[in-house]
N, CA, C and O of each residue as an XYZ file, in Angstrom:
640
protein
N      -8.268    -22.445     37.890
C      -7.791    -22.892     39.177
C      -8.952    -23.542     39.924
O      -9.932    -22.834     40.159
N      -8.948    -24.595     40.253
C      -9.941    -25.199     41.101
C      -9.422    -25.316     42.754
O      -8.205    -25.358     42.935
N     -10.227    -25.362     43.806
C     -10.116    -24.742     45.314
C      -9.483    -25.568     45.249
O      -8.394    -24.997     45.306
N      -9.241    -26.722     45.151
C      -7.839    -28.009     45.792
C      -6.904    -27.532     45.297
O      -6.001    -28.297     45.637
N      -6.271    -26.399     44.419
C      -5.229    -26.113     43.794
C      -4.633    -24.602     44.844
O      -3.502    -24.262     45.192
N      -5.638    -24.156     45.021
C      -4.957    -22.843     45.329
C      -4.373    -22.722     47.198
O      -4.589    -23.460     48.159
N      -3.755    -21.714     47.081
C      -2.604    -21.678     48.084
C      -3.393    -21.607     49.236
O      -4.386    -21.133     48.685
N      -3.761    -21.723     50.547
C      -4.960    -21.412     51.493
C      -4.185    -19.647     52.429
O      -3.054    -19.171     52.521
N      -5.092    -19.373     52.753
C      -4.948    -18.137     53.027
C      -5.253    -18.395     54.836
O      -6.033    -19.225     55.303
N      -4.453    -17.494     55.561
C      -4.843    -17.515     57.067
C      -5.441    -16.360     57.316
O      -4.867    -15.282     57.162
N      -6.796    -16.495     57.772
C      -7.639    -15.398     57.790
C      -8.596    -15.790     59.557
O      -9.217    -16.704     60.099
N      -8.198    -14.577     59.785
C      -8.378    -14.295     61.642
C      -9.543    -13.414     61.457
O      -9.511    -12.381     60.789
N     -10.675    -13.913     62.139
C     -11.827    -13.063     62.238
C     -11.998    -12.991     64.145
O     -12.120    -13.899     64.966
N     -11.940    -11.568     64.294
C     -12.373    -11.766     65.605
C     -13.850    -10.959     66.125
O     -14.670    -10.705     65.243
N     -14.112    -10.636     67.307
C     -15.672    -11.235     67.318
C     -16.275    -12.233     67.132
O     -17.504    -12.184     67.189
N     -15.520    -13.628     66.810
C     -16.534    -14.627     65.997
C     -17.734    -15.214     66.698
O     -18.480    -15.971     66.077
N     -17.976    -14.876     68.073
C     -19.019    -15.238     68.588
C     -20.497    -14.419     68.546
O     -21.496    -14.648     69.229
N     -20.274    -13.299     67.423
C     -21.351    -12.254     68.001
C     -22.009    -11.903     66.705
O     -21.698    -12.413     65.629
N     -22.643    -11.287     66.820
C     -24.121    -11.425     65.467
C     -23.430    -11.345     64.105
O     -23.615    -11.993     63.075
N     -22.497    -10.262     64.433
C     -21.769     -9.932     62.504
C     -21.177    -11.129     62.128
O     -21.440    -11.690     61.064
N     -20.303    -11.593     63.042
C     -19.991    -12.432     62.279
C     -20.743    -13.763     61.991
O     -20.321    -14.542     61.136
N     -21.530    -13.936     62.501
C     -22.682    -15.169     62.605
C     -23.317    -14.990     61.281
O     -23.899    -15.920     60.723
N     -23.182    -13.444     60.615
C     -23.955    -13.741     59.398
C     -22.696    -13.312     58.465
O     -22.895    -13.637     57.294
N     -21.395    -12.636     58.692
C     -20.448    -13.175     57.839
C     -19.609    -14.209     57.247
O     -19.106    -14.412     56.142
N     -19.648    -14.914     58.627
C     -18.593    -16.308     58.432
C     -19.232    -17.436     57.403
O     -18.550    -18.363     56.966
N     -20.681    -17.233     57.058
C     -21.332    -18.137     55.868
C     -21.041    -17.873     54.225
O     -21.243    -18.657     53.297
N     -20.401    -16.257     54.178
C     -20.020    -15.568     52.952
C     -18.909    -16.102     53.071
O     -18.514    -16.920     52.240
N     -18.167    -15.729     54.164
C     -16.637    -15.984     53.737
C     -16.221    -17.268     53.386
O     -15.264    -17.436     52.631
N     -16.875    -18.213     53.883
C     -16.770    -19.684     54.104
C     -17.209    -20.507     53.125
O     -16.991    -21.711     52.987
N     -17.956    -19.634     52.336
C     -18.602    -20.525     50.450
C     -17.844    -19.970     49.649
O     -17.758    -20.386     48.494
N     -17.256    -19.098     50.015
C     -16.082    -18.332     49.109
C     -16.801    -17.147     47.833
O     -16.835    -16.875     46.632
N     -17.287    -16.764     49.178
C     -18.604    -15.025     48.639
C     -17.361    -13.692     48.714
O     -17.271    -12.675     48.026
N     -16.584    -14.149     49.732
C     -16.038    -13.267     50.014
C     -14.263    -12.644     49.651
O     -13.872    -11.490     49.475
N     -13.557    -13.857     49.643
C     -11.916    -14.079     48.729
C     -11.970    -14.891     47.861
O     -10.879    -15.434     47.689
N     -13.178    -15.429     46.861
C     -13.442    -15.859     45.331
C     -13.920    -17.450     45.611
O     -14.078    -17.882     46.753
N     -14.103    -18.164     44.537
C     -14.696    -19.481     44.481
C     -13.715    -20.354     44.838
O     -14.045    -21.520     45.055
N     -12.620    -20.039     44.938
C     -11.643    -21.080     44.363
C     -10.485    -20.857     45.820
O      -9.538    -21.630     45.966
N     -10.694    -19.960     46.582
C      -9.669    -19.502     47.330
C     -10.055    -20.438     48.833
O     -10.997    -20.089     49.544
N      -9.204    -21.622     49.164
C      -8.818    -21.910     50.409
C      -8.496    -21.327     51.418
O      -7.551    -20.542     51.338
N      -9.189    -21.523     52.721
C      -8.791    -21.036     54.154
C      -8.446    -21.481     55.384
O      -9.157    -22.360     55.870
N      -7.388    -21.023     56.090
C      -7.406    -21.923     57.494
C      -8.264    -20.215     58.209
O      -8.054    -19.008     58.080
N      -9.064    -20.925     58.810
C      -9.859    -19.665     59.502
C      -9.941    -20.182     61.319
O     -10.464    -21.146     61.879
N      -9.270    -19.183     61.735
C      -8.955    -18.441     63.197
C     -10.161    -17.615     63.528
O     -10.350    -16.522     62.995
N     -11.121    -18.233     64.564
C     -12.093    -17.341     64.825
C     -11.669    -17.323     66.707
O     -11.663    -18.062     67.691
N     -11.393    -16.068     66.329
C     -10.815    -14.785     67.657
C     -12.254    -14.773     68.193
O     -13.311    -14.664     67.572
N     -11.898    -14.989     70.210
C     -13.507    -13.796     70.938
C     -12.590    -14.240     72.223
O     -11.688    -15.077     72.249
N     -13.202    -13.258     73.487
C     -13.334    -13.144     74.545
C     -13.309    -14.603     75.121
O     -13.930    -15.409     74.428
N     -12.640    -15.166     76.392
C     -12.829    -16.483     77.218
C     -14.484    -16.283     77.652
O     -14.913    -17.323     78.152
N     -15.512    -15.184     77.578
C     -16.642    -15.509     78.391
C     -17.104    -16.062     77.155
O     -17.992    -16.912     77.219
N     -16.631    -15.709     75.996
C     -17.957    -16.455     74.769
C     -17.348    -17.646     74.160
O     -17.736    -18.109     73.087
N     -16.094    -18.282     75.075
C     -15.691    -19.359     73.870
C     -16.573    -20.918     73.888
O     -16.226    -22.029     73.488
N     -18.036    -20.368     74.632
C     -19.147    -21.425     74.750
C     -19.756    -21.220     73.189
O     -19.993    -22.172     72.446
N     -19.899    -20.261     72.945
C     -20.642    -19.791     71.832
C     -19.768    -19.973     70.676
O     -20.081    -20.599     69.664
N     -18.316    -19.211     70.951
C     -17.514    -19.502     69.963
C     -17.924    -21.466     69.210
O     -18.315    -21.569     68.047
N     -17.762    -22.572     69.986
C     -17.687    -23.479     70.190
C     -18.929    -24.085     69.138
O     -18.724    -24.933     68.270
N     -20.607    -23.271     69.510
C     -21.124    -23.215     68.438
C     -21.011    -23.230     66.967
O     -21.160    -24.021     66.035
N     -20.577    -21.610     67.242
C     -19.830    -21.105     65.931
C     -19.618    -22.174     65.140
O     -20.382    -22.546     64.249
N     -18.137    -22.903     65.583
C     -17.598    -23.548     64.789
C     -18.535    -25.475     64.265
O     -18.471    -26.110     63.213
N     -19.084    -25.700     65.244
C     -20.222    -26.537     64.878
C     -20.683    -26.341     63.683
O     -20.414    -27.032     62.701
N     -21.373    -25.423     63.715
C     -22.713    -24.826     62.432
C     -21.369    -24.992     61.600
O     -21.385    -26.095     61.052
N     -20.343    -24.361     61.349
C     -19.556    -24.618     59.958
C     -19.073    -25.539     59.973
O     -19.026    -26.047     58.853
N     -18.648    -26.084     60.707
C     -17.907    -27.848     60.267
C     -19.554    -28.568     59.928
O     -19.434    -29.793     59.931
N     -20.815    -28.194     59.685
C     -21.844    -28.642     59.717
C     -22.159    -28.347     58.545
O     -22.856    -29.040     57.804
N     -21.600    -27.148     58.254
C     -22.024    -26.911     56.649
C     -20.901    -26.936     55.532
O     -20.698    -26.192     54.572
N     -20.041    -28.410     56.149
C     -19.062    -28.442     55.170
C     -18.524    -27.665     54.092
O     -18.955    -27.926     52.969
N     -17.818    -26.921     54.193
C     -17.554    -25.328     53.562
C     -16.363    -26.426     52.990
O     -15.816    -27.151     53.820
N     -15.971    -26.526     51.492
C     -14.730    -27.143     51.328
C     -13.920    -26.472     50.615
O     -13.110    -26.777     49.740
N     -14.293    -25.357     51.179
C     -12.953    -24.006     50.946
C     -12.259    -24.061     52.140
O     -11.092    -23.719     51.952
N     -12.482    -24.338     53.247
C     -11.836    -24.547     54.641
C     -11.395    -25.545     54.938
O     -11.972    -26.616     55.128
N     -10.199    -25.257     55.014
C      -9.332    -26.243     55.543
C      -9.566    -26.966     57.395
O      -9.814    -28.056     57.910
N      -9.350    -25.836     57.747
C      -9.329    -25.612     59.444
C      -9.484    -24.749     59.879
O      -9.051    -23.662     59.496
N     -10.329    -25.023     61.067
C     -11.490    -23.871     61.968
C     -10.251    -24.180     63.520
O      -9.945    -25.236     64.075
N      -9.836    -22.806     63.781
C      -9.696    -23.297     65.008
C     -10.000    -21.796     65.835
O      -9.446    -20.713     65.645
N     -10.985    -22.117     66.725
C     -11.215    -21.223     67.533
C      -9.955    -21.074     68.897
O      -9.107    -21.894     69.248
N     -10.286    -19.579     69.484
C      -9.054    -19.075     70.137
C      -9.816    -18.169     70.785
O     -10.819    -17.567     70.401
N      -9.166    -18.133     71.924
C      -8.908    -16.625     72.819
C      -7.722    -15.756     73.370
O      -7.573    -14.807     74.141
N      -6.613    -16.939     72.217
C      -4.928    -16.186     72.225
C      -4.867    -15.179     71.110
O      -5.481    -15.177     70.043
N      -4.293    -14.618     71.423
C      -4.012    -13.594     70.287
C      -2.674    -13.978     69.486
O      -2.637    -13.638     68.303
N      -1.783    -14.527     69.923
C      -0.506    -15.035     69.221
C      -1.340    -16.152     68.441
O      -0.984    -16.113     67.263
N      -2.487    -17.306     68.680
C      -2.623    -18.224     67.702
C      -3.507    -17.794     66.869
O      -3.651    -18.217     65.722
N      -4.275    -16.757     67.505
C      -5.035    -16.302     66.367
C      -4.080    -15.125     65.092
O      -4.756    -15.073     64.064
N      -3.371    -14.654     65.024
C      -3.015    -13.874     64.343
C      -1.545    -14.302     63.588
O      -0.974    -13.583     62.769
N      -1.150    -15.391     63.965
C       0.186    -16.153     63.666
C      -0.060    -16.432     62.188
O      -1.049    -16.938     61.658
N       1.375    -15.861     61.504
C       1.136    -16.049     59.673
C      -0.113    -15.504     59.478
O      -0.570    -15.974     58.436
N      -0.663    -14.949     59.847
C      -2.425    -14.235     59.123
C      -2.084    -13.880     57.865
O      -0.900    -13.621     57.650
N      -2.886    -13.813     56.974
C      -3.048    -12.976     55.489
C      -3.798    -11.806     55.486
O      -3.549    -10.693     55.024
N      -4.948    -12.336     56.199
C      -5.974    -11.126     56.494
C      -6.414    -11.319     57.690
O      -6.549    -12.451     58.155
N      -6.687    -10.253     58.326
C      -7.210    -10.018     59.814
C      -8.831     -9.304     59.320
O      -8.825     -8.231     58.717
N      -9.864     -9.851     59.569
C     -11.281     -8.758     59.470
C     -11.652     -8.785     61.142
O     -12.234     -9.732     61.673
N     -11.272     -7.753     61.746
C     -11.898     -6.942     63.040
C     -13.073     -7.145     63.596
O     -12.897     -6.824     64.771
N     -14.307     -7.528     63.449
C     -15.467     -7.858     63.889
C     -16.116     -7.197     65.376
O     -17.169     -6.662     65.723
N     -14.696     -7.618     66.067
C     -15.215     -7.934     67.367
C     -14.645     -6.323     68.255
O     -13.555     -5.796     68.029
N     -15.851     -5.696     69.418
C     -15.526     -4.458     69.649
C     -16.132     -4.380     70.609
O     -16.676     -5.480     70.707
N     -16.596     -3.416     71.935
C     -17.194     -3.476     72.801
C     -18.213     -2.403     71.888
O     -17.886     -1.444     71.188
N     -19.693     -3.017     72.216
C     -20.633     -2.505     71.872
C     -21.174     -0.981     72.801
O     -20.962     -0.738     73.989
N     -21.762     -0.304     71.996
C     -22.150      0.744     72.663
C     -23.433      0.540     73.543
O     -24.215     -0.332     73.164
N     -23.714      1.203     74.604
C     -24.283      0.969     75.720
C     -25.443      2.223     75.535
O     -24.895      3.308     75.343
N     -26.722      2.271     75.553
C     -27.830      3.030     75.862
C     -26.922      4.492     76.460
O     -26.269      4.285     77.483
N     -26.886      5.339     76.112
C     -26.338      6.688     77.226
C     -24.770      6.831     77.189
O     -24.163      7.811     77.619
N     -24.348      6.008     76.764
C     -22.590      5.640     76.456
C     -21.995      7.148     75.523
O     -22.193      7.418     74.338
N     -21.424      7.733     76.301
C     -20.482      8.882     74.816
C     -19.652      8.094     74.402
O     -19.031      7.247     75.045
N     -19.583      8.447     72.813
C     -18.613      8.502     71.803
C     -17.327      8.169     72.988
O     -17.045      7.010     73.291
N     -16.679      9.265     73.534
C     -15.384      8.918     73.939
C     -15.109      7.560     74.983
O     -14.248      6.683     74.913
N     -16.213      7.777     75.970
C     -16.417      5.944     76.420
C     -16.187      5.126     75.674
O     -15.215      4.454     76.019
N     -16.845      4.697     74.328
C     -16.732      3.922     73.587
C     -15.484      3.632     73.160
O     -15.053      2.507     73.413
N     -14.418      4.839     72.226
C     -13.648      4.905     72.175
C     -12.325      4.328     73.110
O     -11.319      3.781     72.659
N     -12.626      4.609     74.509
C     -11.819      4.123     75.451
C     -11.663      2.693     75.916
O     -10.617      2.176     76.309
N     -12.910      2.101     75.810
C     -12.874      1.004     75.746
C     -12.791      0.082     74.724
O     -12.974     -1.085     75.070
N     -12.550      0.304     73.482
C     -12.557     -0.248     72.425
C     -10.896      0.118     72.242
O     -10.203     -0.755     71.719
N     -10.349      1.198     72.598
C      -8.890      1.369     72.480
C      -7.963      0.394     73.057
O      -6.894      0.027     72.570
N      -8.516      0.012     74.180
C      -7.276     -1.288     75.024
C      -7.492     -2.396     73.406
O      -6.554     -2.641     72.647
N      -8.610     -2.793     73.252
C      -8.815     -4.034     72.340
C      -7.994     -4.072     71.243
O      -7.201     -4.958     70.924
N      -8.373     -2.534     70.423
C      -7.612     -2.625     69.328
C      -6.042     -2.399     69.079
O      -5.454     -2.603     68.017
N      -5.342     -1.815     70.595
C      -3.898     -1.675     70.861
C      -3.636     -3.153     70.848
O      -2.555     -3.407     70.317
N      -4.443     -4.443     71.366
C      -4.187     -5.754     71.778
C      -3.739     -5.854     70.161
O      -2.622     -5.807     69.647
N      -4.811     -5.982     69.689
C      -5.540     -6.448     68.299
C      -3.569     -5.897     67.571
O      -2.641     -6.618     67.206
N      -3.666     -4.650     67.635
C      -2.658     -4.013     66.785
C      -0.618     -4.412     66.781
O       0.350     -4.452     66.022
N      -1.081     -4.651     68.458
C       0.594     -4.991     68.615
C       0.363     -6.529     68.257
O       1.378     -6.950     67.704
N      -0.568     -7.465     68.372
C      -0.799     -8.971     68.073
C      -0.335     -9.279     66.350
O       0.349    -10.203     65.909
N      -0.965     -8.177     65.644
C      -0.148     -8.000     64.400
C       0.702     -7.816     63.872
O       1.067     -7.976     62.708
N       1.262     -7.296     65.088
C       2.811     -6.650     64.871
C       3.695     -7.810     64.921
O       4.655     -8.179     64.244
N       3.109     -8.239     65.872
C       4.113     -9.419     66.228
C       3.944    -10.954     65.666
O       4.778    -11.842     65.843
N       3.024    -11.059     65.139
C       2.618    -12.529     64.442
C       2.153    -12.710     63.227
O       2.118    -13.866     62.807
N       1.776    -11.821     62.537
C       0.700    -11.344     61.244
C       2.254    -11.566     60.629
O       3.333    -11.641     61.218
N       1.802    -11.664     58.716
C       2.518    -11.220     57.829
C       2.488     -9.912     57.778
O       1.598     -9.160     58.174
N       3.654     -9.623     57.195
C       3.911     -8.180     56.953
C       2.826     -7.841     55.445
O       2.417     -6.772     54.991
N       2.733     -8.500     55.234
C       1.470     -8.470     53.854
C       0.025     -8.261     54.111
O      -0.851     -8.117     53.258
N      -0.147     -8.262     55.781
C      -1.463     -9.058     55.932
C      -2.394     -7.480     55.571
O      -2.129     -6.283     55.689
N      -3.610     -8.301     55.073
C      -4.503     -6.947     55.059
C      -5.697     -6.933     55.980
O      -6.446     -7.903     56.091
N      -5.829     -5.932     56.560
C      -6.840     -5.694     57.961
C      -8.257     -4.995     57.813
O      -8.415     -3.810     57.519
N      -8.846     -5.536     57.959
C     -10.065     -4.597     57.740
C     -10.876     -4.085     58.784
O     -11.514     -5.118     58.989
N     -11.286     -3.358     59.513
C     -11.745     -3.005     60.756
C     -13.219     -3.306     60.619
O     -13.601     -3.548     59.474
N     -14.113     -3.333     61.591
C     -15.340     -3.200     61.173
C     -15.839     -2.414     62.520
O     -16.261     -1.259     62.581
N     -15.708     -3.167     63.366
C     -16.358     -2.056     64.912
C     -16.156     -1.226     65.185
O     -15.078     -0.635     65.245
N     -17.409     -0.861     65.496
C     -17.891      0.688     65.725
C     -16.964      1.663     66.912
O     -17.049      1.184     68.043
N     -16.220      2.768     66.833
C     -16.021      3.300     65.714
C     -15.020      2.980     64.707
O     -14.064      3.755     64.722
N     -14.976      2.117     63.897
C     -14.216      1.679     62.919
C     -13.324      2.599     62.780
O     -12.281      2.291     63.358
N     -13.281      3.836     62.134
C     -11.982      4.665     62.124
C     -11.223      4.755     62.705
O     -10.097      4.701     62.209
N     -11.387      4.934     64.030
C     -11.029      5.361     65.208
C      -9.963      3.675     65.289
O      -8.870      3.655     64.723
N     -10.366      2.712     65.865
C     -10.316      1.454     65.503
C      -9.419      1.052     65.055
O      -8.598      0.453     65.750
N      -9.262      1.223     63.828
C      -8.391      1.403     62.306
C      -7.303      1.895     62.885
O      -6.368      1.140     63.150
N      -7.245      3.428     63.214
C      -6.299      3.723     63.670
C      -5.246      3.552     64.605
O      -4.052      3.830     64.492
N      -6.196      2.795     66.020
C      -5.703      2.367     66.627
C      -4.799      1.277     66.538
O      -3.729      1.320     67.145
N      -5.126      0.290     65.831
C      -4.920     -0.953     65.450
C      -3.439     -0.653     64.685
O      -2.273     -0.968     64.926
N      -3.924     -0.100     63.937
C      -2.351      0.437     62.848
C      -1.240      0.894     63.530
O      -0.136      0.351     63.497
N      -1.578      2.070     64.259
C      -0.384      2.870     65.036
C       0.445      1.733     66.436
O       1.508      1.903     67.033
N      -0.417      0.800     66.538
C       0.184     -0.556     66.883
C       0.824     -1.254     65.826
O       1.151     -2.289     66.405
N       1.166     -1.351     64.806
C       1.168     -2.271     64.051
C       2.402     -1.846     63.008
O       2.519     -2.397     61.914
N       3.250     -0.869     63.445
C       4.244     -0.146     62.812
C       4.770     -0.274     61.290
O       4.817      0.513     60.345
N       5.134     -1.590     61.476
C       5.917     -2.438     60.315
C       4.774     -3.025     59.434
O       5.246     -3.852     58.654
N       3.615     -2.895     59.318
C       2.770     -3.225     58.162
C       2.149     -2.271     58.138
O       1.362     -1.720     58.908
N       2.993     -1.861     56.101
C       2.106     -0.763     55.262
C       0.686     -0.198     55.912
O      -0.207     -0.812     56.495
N       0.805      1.028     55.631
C      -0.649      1.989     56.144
C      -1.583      1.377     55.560
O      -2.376      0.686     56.199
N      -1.674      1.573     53.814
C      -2.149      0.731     52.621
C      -2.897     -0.141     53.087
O      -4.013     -0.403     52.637
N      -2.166     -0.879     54.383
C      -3.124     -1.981     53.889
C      -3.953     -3.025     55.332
O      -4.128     -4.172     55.742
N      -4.277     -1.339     55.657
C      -5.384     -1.296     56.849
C      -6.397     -0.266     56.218
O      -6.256      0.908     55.875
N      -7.736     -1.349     56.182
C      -9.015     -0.438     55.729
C     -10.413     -0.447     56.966
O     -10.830     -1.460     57.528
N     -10.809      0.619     57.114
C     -12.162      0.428     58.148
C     -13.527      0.955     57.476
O     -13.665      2.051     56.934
N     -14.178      0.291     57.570
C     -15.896     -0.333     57.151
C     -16.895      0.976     57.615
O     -17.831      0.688     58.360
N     -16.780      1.978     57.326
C     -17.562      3.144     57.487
C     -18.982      3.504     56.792
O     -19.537      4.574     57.042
């Protein structure tokens, strides 16, 4: 199968403005990450304060002609980012703060991933597979899912 042949995949990364993904989106995008050959329309999800940076983001890769990618389109909707998705990878989370408890964290990372979770519910394939990554990923995971009713448990994983 050569990449002009194969089916392209809709894959929603959110965080895309912030360090992880700055050094993931170069794996995923040479095809390190869903094989040599696998096409993408890639949705990079963040916050309206970073869609300056987001904006970057997408520079540097339309710069490094990735011709596994079809189309970059950055967002701060959650319906365009997650619409038909295949895979959702989580990235993006409120970071922990110097002195911050665990359950702070938790609380504020819970509104995001309820967003994150019903956004799937409602626009994602029922196929799509999710991977959490922010801290606390489990927690996260869970959240995200118990939003997300109608897509298999299976096939939500978090990065521990």
């Amino acid at each position: 199968m050569t990449a002009s042949s194969a089916t392209p995949l809709n894959v929603v990364v959110s965080g895309a403005a912030g360090q992880v993904a700055y050094a993931f989106l170069p794996l995923l995008c040479s095809g390190r990450v869903l094989g040599p050959n696998q096409r993408i329309h890639l949705r990079l999800l963040d916050i309206p304060q970073s869609l300056e940076v987001l904006g970057g983001v997408v520079m540097e890769l339309n710069d490094c002609a990735f011709h596994l990618v079809d189309d970059i389109v950055p967002t701060t909707d959650l319906e365009t980012a997650f619409e038909n998705a295949d895979i959702a990878i989580l990235l993006g989370g409120f970071p922990r703060k110097q002195g911050m408890e665990r359950k702070e964290l938790i609380s504020k990372n819970g509104s995001i991933f309820k967003a994150q979770g019903e956004a799937l519910e409602l626009y994602a394939r029922r196929s799509v597979k999710v991977l959490v990554v922010a801290n606390p990923a489990n927690t996260n995971c869970l959240i995200a899912m118990k939003h997300a009713p109608s897509i298999p448990t299976e096939n939500f994983s978090a990065l521990v």
